[in-house]
C-alpha positions, 0 to 999 in steps of 0.5 A: 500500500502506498500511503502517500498516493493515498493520502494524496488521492484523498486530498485531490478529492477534497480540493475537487469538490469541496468537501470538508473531511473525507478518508480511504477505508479499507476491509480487512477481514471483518473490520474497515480500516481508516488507510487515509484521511484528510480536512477537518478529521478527526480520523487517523490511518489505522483507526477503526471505523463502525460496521453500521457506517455509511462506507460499510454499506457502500462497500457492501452494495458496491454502488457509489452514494451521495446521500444526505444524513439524517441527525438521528443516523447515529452510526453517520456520526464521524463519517467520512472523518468528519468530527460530528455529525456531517449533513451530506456523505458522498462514498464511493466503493472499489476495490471489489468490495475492499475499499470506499473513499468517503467524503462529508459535508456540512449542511452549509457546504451543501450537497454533492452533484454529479460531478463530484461523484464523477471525479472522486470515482476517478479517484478511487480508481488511482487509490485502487491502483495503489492499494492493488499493486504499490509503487509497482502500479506507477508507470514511468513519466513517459508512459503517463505523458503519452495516456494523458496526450491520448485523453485530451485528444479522446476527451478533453473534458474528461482530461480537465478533470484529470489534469485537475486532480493531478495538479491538485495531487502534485501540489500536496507532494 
C-alpha cells in the first residue's frame, strides 16, 4: 500500500469538490480500516471505523452514494472523518468490495452533484491502483505523458478533470 498516493488521492478529492473531511477505508477481514484521511478529521490511518457506517454499506452494495444524513443516523456520526455529525456523505466503493473513499459535508457546504461523484470515482480508481499493486502500479513519466496526450485528444473534458486532480495531487507532494 502506498500511503502517500493515498493520502494524496484523498486530498485531490477534497480540493475537487469541496468537501470538508473525507478518508480511504479499507476491509480487512471483518473490520474497515481508516488507510487515509484528510480536512477537518478527526480520523487517523489505522483507526477503526463502525460496521453500521455509511462506507460499510457502500462497500457492501458496491454502488457509489451521495446521500444526505439524517441527525438521528447515529452510526453517520464521524463519517467520512468528519468530527460530528456531517449533513451530506458522498462514498464511493472499489476495490471489489475492499475499499470506499468517503467524503462529508456540512449542511452549509451543501450537497454533492454529479460531478463530484464523477471525479472522486476517478479517484478511487488511482487509490485502487495503489492499494492493488504499490509503487509497482506507477508507470514511468513517459508512459503517463503519452495516456494523458491520448485523453485530451479522446476527451478533453474528461482530461480537465484529470489534469485537475493531478495538479491538485502534485501540489500536496
Amino acid at each position: 500500500m502506498n500511503r502517500s498516493v493515498l493520502t494524496a488521492t484523498v486530498k485531490a478529492a477534497l480540493d475537487a469538490t469541496g468537501a470538508s473531511s473525507g478518508w480511504l477505508v479499507v476491509a480487512e477481514a471483518d473490520v474497515l480500516v481508516v488507510a487515509a484521511a484528510g480536512g477537518a478529521t478527526g480520523a487517523s490511518p489505522g483507526d477503526r471505523v463502525d460496521q453500521r457506517a455509511p462506507a460499510a454499506i457502500a462497500i457492501a452494495t458496491g454502488q457509489p452514494a451521495s446521500r444526505s444524513i439524517a441527525p438521528s443516523e447515529t452510526a453517520a456520526d464521524g463519517a467520512g472523518g468528519c468530527i460530528g455529525m456531517p449533513a451530506w456523505l458522498l462514498t464511493v466503493p472499489f476495490g471489489d468490495g475492499a475499499a470506499a473513499l468517503e467524503l462529508a459535508r456540512h449542511a452549509e457546504q451543501g450537497a454533492f452533484t454529479i460531478d463530484d461523484i464523477e471525479i472522486v470515482s476517478l479517484l478511487a480508481d488511482v487509490a485502487e491502483s495503489a492499494l492493488d499493486a504499490g509503487e509497482a502500479a506507477v508507470p514511468s513519466p513517459d508512459d503517463l505523458a503519452g495516456e494523458l496526450r491520448r485523453l485530451h485528444s479522446a476527451s478533453p473534458e474528461r482530461y480537465r478533470i484529470v489534469a485537475s486532480a493531478l495538479t491538485s495531487m502534485l501540489g500536496a507532494s
